[in-house]
LOMI-58973 format. One line per field, with one value per residue (C-alpha): residue number from 0; residue in one letter; y, x, z. Coordinates in Angstrom, 3 decimals, decimal comma. Layout:
// residues N
k c(NUM | ...)
r c(a | ...)
v c(Y | ...)
u c(X | ...)
w c(Z | ...)
***
This chain:
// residues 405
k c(0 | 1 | 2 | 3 | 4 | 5 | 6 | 7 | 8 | 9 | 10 | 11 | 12 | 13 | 14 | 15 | 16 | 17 | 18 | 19 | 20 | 21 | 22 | 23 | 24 | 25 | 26 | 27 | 28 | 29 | 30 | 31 | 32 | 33 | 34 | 35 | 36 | 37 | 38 | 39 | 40 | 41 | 42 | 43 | 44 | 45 | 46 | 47 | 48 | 49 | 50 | 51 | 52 | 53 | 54 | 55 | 56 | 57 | 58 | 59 | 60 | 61 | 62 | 63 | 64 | 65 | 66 | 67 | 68 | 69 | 70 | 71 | 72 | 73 | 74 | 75 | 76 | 77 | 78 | 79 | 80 | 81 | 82 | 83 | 84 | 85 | 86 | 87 | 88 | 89 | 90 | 91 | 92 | 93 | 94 | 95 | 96 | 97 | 98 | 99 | 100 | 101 | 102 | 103 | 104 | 105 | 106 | 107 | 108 | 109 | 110 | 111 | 112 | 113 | 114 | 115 | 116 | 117 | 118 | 119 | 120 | 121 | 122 | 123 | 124 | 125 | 126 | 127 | 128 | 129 | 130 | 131 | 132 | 133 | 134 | 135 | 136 | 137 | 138 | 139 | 140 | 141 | 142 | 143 | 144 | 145 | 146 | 147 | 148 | 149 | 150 | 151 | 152 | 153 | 154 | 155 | 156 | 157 | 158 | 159 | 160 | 161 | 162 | 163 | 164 | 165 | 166 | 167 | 168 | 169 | 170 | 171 | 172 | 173 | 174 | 175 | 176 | 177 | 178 | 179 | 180 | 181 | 182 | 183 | 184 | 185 | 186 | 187 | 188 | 189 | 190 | 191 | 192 | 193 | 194 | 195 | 196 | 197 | 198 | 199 | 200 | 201 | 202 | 203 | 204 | 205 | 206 | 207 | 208 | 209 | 210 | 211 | 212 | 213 | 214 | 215 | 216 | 217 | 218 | 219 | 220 | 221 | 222 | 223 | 224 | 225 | 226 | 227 | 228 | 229 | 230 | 231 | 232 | 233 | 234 | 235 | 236 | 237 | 238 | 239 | 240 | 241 | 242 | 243 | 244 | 245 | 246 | 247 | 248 | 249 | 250 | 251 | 252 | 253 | 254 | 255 | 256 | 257 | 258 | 259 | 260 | 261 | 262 | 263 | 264 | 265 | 266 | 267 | 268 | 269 | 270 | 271 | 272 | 273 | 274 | 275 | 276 | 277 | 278 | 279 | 280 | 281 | 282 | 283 | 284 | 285 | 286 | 287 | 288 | 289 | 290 | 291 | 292 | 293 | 294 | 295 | 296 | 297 | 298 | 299 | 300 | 301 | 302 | 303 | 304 | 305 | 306 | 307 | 308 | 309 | 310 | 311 | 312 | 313 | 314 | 315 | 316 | 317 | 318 | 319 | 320 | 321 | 322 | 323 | 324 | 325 | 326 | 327 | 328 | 329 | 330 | 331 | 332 | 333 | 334 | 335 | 336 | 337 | 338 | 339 | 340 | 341 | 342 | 343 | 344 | 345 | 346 | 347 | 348 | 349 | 350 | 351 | 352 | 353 | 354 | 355 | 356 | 357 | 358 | 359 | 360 | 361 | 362 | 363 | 364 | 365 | 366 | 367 | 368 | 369 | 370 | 371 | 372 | 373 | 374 | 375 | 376 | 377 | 378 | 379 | 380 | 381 | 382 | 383 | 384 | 385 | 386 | 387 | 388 | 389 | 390 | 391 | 392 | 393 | 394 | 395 | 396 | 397 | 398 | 399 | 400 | 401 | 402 | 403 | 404)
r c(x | x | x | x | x | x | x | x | x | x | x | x | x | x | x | x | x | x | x | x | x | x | x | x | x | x | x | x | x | x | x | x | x | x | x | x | x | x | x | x | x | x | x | x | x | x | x | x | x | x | x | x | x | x | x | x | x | x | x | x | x | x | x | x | x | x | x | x | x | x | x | x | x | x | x | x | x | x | x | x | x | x | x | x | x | x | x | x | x | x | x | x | x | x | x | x | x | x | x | x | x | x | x | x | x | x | x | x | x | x | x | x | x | x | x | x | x | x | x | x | x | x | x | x | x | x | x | x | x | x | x | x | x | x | x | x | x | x | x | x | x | x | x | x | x | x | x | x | x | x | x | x | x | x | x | x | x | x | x | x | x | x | x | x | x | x | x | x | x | x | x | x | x | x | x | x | x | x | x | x | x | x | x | x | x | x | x | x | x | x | x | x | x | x | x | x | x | x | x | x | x | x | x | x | x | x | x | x | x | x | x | x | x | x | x | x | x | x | x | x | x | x | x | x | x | x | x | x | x | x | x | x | x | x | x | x | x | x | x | x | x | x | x | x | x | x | x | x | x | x | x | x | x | x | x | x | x | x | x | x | x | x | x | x | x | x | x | x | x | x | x | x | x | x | x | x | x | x | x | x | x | x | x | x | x | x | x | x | x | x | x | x | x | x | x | x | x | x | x | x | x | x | x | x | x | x | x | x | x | x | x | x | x | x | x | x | x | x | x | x | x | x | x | x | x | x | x | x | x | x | x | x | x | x | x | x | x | x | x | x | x | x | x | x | x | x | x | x | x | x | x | x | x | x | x | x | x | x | x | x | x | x | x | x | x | x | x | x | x | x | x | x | x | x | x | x | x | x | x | x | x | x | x | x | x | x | x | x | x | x | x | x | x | x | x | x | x | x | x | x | x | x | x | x | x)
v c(113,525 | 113,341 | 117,034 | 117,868 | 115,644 | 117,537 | 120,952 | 119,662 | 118,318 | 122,113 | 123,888 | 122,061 | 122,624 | 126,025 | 125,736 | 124,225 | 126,738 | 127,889 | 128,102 | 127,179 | 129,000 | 126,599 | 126,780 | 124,831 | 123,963 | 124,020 | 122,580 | 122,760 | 125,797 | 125,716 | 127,248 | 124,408 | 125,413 | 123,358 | 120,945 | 118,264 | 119,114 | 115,931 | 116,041 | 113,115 | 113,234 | 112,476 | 115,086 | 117,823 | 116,474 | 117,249 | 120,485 | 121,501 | 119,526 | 118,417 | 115,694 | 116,677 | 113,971 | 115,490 | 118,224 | 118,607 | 121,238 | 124,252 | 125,798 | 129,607 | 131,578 | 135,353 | 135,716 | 133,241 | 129,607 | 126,980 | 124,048 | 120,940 | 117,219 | 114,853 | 111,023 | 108,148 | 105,739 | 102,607 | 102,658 | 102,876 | 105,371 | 108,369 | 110,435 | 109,505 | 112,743 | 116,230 | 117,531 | 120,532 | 122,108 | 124,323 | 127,051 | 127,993 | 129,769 | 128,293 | 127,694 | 128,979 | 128,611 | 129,958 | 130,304 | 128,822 | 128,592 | 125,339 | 126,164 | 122,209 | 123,395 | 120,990 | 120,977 | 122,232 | 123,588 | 122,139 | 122,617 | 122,528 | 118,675 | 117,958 | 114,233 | 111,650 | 108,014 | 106,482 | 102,526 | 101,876 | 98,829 | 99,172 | 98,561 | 99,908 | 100,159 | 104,100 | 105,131 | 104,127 | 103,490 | 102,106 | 103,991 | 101,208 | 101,607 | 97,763 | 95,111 | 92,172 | 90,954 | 89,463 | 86,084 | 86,394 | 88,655 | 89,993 | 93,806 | 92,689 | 90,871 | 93,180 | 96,394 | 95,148 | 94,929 | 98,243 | 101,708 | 102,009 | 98,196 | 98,545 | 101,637 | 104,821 | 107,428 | 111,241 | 114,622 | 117,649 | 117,184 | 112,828 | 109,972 | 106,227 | 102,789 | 99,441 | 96,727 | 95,362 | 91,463 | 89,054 | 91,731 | 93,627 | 96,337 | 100,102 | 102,656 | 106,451 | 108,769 | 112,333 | 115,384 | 118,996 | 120,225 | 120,523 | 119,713 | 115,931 | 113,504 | 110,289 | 110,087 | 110,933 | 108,772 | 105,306 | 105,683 | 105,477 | 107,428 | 106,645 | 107,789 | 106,723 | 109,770 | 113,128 | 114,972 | 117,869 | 116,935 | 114,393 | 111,228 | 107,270 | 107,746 | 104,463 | 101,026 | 98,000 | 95,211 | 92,436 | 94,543 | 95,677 | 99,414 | 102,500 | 100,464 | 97,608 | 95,108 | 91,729 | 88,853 | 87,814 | 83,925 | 81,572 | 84,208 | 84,839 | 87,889 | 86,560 | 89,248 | 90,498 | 88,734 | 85,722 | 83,455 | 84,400 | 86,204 | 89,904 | 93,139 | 96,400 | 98,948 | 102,459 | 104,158 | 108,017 | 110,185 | 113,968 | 116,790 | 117,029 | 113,053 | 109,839 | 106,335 | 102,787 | 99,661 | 96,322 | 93,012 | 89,634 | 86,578 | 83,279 | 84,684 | 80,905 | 81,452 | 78,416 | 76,830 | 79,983 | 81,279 | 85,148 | 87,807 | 90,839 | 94,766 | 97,077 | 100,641 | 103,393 | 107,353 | 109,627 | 113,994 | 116,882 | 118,767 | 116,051 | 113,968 | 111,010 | 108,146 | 106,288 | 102,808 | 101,011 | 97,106 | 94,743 | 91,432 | 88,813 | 85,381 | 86,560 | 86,241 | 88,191 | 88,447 | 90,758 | 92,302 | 94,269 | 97,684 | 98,018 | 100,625 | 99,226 | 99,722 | 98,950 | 102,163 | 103,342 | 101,513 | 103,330 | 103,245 | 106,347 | 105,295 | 108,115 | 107,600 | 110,991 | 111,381 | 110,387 | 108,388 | 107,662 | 105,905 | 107,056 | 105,363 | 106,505 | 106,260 | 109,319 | 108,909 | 109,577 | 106,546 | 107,985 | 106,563 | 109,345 | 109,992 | 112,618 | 112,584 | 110,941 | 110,824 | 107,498 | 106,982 | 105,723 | 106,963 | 103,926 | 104,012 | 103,576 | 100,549 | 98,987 | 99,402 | 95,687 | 96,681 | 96,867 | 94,385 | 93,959 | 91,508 | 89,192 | 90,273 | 87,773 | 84,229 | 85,086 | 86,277 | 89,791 | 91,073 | 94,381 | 95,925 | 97,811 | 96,820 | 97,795 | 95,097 | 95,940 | 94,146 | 92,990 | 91,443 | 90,038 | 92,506 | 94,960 | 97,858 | 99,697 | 103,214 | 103,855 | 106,633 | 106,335 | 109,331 | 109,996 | 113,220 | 114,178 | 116,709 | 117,944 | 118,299 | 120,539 | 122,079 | 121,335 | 117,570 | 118,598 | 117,758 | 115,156 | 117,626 | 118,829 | 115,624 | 114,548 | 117,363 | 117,575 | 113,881 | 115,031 | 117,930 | 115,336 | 112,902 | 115,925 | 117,078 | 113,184 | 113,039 | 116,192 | 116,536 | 120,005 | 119,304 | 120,665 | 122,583 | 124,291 | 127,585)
u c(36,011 | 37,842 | 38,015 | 38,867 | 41,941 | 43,143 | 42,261 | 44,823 | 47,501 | 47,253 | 47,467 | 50,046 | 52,116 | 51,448 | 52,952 | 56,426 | 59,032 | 60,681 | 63,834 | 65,580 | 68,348 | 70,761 | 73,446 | 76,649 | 78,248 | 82,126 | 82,595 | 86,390 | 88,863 | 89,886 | 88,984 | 87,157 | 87,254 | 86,430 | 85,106 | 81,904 | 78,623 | 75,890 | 72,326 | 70,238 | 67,031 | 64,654 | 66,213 | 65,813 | 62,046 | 61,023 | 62,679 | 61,098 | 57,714 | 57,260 | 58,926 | 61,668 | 60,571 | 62,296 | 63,909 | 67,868 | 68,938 | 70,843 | 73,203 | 73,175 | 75,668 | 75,285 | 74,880 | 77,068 | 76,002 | 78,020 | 78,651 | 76,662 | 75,792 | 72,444 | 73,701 | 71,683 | 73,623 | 71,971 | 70,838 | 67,049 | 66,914 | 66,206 | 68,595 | 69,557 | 72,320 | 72,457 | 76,501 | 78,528 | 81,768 | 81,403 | 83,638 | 83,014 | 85,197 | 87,062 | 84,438 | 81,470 | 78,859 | 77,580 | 74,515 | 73,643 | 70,418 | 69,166 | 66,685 | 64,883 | 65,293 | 64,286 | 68,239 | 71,564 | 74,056 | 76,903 | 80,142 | 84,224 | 84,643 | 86,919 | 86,776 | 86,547 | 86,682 | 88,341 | 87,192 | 87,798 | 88,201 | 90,773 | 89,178 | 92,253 | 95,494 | 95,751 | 93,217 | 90,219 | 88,791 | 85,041 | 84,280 | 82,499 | 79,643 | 80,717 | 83,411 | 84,837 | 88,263 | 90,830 | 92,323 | 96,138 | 98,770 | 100,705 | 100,814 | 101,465 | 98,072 | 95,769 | 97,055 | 96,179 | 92,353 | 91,834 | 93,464 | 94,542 | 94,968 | 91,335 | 89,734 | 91,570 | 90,615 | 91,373 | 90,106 | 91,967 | 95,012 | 95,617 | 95,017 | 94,765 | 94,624 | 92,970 | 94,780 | 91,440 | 93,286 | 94,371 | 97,002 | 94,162 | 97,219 | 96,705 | 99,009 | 99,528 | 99,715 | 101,095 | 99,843 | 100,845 | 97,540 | 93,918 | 92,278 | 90,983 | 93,884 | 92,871 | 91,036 | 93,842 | 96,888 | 98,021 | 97,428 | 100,850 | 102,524 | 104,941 | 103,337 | 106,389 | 108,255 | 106,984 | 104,728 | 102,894 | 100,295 | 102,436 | 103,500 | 103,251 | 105,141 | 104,486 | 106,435 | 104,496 | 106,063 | 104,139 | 103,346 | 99,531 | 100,404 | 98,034 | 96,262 | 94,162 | 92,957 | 93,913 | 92,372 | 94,527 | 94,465 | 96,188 | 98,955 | 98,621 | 97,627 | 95,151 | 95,115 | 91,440 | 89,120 | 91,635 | 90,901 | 86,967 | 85,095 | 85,736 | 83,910 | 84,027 | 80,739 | 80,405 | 78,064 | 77,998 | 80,157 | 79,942 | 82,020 | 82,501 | 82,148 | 82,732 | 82,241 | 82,776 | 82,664 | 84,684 | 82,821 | 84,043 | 81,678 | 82,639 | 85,864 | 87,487 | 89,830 | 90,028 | 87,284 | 85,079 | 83,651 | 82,773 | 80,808 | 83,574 | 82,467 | 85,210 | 83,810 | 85,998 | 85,141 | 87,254 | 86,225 | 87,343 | 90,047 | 92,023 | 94,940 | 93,052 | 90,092 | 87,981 | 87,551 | 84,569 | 84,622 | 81,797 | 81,926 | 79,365 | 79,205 | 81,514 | 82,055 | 84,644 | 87,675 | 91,114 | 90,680 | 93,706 | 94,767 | 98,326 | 101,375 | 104,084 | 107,118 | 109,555 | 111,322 | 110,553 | 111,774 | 109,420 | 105,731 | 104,558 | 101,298 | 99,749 | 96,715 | 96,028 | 92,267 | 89,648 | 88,148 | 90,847 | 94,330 | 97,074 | 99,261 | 102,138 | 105,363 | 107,378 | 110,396 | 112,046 | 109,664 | 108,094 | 109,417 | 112,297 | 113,240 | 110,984 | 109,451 | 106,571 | 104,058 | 101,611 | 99,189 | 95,731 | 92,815 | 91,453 | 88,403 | 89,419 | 86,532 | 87,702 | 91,349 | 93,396 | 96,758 | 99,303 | 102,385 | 104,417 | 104,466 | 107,652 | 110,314 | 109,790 | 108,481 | 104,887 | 102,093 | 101,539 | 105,206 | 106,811 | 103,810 | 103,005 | 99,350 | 96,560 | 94,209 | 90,798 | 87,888 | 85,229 | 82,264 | 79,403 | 77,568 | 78,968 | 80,831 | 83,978 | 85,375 | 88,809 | 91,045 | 94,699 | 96,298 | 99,280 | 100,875 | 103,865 | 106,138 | 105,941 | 102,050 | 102,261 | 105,314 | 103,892 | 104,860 | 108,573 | 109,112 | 107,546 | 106,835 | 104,180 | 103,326 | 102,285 | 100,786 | 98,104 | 97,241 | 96,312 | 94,062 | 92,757 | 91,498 | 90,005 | 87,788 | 86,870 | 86,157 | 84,000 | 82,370 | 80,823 | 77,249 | 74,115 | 70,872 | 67,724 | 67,849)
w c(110,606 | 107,101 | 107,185 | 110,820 | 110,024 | 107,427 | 109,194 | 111,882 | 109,634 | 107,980 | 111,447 | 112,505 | 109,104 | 109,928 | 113,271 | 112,169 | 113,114 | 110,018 | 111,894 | 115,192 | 117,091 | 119,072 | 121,371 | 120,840 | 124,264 | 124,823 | 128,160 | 127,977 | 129,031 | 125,118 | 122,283 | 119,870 | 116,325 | 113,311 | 115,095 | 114,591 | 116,098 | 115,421 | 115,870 | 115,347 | 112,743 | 116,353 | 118,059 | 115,346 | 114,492 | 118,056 | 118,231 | 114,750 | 116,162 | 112,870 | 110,600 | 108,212 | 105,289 | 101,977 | 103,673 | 104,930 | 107,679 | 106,326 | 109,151 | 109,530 | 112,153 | 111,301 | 107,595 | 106,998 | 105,813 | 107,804 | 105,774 | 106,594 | 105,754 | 106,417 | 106,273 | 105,975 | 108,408 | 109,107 | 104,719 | 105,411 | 102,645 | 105,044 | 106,846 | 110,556 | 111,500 | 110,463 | 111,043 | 111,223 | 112,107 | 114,951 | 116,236 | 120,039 | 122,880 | 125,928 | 128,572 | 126,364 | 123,957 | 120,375 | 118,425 | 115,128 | 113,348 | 112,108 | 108,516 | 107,038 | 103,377 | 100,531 | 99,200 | 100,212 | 98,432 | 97,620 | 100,028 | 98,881 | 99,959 | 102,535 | 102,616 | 100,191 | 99,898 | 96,320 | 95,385 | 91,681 | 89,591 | 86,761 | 83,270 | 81,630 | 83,250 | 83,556 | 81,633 | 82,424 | 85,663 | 87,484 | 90,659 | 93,023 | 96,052 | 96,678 | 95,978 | 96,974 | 98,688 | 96,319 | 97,627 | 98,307 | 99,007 | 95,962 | 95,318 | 91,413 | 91,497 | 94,034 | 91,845 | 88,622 | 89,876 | 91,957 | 91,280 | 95,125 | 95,600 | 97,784 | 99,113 | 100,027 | 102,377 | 102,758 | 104,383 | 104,067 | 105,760 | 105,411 | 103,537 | 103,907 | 101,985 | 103,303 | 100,476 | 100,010 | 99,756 | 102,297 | 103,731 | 105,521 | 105,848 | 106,227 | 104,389 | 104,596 | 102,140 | 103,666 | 102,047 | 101,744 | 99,984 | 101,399 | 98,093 | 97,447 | 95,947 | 95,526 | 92,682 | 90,615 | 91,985 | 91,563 | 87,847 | 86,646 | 88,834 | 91,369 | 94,936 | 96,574 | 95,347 | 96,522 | 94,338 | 94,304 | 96,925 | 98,734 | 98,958 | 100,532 | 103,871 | 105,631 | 104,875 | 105,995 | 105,454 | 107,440 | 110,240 | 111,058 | 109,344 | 110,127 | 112,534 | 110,815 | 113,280 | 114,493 | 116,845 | 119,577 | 120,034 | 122,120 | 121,825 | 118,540 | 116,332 | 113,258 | 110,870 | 111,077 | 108,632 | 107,287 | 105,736 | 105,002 | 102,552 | 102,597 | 100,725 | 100,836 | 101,108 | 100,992 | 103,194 | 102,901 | 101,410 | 102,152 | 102,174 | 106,401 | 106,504 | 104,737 | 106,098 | 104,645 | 106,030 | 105,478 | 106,722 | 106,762 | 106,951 | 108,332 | 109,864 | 111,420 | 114,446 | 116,382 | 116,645 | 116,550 | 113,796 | 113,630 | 111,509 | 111,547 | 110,558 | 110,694 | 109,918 | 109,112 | 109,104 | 108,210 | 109,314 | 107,857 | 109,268 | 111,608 | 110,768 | 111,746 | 111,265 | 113,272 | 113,358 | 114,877 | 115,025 | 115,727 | 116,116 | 115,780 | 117,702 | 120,296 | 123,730 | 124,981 | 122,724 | 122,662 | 119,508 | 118,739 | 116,702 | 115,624 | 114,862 | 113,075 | 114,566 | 111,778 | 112,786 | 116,434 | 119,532 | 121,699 | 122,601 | 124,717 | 126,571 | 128,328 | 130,743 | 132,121 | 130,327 | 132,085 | 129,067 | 127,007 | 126,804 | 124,164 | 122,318 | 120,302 | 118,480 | 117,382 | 114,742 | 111,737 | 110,215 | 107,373 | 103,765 | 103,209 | 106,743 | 108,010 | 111,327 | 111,769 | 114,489 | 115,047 | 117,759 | 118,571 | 121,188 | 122,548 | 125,002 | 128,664 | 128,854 | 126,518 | 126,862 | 127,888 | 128,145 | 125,115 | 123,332 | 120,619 | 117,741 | 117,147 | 115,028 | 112,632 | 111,953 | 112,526 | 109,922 | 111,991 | 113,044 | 113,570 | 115,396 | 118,983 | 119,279 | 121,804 | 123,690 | 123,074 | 124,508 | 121,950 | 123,127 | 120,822 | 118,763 | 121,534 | 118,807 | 120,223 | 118,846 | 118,059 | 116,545 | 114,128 | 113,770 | 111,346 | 111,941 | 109,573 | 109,958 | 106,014 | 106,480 | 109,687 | 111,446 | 115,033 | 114,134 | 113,412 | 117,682 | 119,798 | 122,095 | 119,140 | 118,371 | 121,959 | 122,818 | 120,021 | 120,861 | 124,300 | 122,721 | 120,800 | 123,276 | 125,925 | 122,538 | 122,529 | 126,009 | 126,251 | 122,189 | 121,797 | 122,453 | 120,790 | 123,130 | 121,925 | 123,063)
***
């Protein structure tokens, strides 16, 4: 019996396909280029009819090597989603080959996530996996502990900042090159002039920024996760993908008491992230996601996808003037109308924010987008601006999807 066993394991090693040719599926009249293709770990396993245990997937179209990423998701220690960029014609598919190899090589990053404690003021810094909210709200305090004042974001086109204090707030940084930033900034130099890669092009102020979250209570926005204990965790980091996740225990509004994750993913090649937000001990709240509107006096709302509802502000609202175009995707389930903050006399002000259902443990999707006129000319009009939102949303409402061919 011992040996029939093994005679079966070996014949069935022998039968693993050394390779597998798919077809990537563009269901839209639009040609899709550089965008994500996901597979999950199950999905690949059954088409390979073996399991991929020490092994990645390399991506092959042609004789080219597509870059790609395997990430480890739910931190089980084994990879849960193999990714890559496709490129496919309006109304069409194309053909990629899918190779388990035992390592892959490395790929020109195009996203990266920056979390470092200072252990000498500009010179020498700790890169963290994990860290924990500051109590309070002063930028002299918060930027005396972390390089970025919390954990910046970036791909190759934006960047972002969570102040990892009791702000919560989401910043910008604009960018005019494709290589990675944020490693080297906020050590002594001053962002808010422009430099060679760019510059901090959002003011604040108390408003809920590049759209950080809020609870909305007896008609009031609680800035998401005050007062409770807050931390920061990184999850993968990759050079299509990076995702990190703030969570807040114990978060009192009212007399409920919640368990908040916020996880944020930022993709190569957009001038976006993606925010999804669980919430624990819920019933059904109005969580909200906010665009300060410190310079705008207009919020263009556009309901014309099928899955998703826009919204927007375009001005000359970046730091020195420049336009500036802000929006988020919110799911069409989800989506509870929209507001504005007060003016003033209120802990969240200056803000358009969307109503988002949030059930218990139920998460919901989101997307911020920050489109600058420096980083791309097609943001110089609104006309630009409005229309890539649009594309935007129809490649979120019909992804390109993976078959086995």
């Amino acid at each position: 019996m011992k040996y029939l066993v093994i005679l079966l394991l070996v014949l069935l090693s022998a039968c693993k396909p050394k390779e597998r040719t798919i077809e990537v599926v563009n269901t839209l009249p639009v040609n899709r280029t550089d965008e994500p293709v996901i597979i999950q770990r199950q999905t690949l396993e059954r088409w390979f009819h073996a399991s991929l245990k020490g092994e990645q997937i390399l991506v092959l179209q042609g004789k080219d090597t597509i870059p790609s990423q395997c990430d480890d998701t739910d931190g089980d220690g084994a990879w849960d989603e193999c990714l890559f960029f496709g490129n496919v014609p309006a109304s069409s598919t194309s053909e990629y080959r899918l190779m388990p190899v035992r390592e892959l090589p490395l790929f020109r990053p195009r996203t990266n996530v920056r979390m470092a404690k200072i252990i000498e003021m500009f010179k020498k810094y700790e890169e963290l996996n994990e860290a924990e909210r500051i109590k309070g709200t002063d930028t002299k305090v918060t930027s005396t502990v972390y390089q970025l004042e919390g954990p910046g974001w970036e791909n190759d086109r934006v960047a972002f900042r969570n102040y990892l204090d009791e702000r919560n707030g989401m910043d910008i940084f604009g960018k005019v090159v494709d290589s990675m930033v944020l490693d080297f900034i906020g050590r002594g130099d001053d962002y808010h002039s422009m430099g060679p890669w760019g510059m901090d092009i959002l003011k604040v102020g108390n408003s809920l920024g590049a759209g950080a979250i809020a609870l909305l209570h007896a008609d009031t926005l609680v800035r998401g996760g005050i007062p409770s204990r807050g931390k920061y965790r990184l999850i993968t980091e990759g050079p299509l993908r990076s995702r990190f996740v703030l969570s807040y225990e114990d978060w009192k509004v009212g007399e409920a008491k919640y368990d908040l994750y916020h996880t944020i993913t930022i993709w190569g090649g957009t001038y976006s992230y993606e925010s999804t937000v669980k919430l624990k001990n819920s019933g059904r709240d109005t969580l909200v996601a906010g665009i300060v509107k410190l310079h705008s006096d207009t919020l263009y709302v556009m309901q014309d996808n099928p899955k998703y509802i826009i919204l927007a502000t375009y001005d000359k609202q970046a730091f020195n003037g420049e336009y500036l175009g802000l929006g988020l995707i919110v799911p069409r389930d989800a989506y509870l109308g929209w507001n504005r903050a007060p003016e003033a006399g209120h802990d969240v002000v200056s803000t358009y924010y969307a109503k988002i259902l949030a059930e218990n443990n139920r998460p919901v999707t989101f997307r911020f987008y920050a489109c600058w006129e420096v980083s791309d000319k097609r943001f110089a009009s609104r006309e630009g601006f409005i229309d890539y939102m649009k594309e935007e949303a129809g490649k979120m409402a019909f992804p390109l999807q993976a078959e086995l061919k």
